[in-house]
N, C-alpha and C positions, 0 to 999 in steps of 0.2 A: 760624710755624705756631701756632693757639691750639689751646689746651688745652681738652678736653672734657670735663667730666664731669658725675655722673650715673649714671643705674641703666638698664638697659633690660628692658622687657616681657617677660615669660615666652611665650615658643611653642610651642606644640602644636597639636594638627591639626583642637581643634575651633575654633582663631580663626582659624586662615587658609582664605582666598575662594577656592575653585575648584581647591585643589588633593588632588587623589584620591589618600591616601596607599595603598602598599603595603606587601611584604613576599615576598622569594625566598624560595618554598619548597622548590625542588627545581632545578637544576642537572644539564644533562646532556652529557657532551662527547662528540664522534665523531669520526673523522679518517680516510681513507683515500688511502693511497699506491699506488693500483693504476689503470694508466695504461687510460684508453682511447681511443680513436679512432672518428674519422670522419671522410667526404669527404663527406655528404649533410648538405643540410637540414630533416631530421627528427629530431626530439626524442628526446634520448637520455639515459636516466639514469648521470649522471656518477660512481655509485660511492658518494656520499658521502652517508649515510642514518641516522636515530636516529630510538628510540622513546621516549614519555614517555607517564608517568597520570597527570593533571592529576586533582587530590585536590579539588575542588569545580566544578560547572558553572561558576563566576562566574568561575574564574583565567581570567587571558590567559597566552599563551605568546610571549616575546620569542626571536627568533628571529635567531639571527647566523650567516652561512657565509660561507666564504673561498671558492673557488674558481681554484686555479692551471692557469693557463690556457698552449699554445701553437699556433703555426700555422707551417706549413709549408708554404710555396709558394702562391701563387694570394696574388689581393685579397680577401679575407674579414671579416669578423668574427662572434662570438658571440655568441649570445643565451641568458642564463639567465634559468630560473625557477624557482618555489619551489612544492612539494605538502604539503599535509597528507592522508597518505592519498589518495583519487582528484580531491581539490580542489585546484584553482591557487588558488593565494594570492601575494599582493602584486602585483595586478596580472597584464595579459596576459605581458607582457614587461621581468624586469628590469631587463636593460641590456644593450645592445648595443658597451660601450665596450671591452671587452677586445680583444687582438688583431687590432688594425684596422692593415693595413700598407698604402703604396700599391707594394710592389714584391713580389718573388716570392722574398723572402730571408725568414728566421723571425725570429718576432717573440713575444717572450713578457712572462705579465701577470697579475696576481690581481685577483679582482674579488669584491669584499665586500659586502654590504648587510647590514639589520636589516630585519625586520617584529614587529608588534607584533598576535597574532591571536587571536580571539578564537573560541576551537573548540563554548563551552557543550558541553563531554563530561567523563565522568570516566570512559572507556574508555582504553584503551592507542589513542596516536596515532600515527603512522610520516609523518615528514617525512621530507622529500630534494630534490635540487636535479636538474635537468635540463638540459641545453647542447644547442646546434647548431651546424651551421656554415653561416653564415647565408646566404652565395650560391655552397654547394657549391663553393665554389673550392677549392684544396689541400689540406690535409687539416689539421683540430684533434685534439689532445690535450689532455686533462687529466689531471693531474699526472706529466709528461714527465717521461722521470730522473728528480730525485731529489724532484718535486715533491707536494706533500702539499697536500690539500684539509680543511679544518676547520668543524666544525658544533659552535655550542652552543642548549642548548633552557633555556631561564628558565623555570620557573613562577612566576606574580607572580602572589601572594594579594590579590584587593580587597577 
């Protein structure tokens, strides 16, 4: 192997191309362990909810929730999504991957994503995630026993 040497170039954020520095200004975590249920395919809020006041119109709010998920009986699976306040965000439908069984025995699952959202508010916000059970088959629960759903809210200063 040869030997390098040499000095390298000083970096900071006004030489580099295209990239949009930040800064976390606010941090917010929520978690809740209380079990709910359904047999239908309508939209239900799964319990698991947090507020943030984003300190300038410009921040975005990175957006992370866990979601532990089970089913019981029937062929089904779940679909979450994400609200700021009465707006869907990240799309119509998160994902449909959790809890997908092809037999009538239970099947459990956590299902995570991130969004990256951009509210322009410096109001008090209320996020939260919603679940279904997507072809009403058996019945869904989120956080079963001893199962715990988690939310964190980023404010990112641009």
């Amino acid at each position: 192997a040869a030997n390098i040497t040499g000095t390298l170039p000083a970096i900071s954020g006004a030489n580099l191309t295209g990239i949009t520095t930040g800064k976390v200004l606010q941090v917010v975590h929520a978690a809740s362990a209380t079990e709910v249920v359904t047999n239908g395919d309508t939209y239900a809020d799964t319990g698991l909810t947090a507020n943030i006041t984003p300190s300038a119109t410009s921040s975005k709010i990175l957006f992370f929730a866990s979601n532990d998920c089970t089913k019981y009986g029937g062929d089904t699976s779940v679909a979450i999504r994400a609200y700021r306040d009465s707006t869907e965000i990240g799309g119509t439908i998160i994902g449909r991957r959790i809890c997908d069984t092809d037999d009538s025995g239970k099947s459990q699952s956590v299902f995570s994503f991130a969004i990256l959202d951009s509210p322009s508010s410096t109001s008090q916000l209320t996020y939260k995630t919603q679940y279904n059970n997507t072809y009403a088959a058996g019945t869904v629960r989120i956080n079963a026993g001893s199962g715990t759903s988690t939310m964190y809210l980023m404010e990112i200063g641009v």
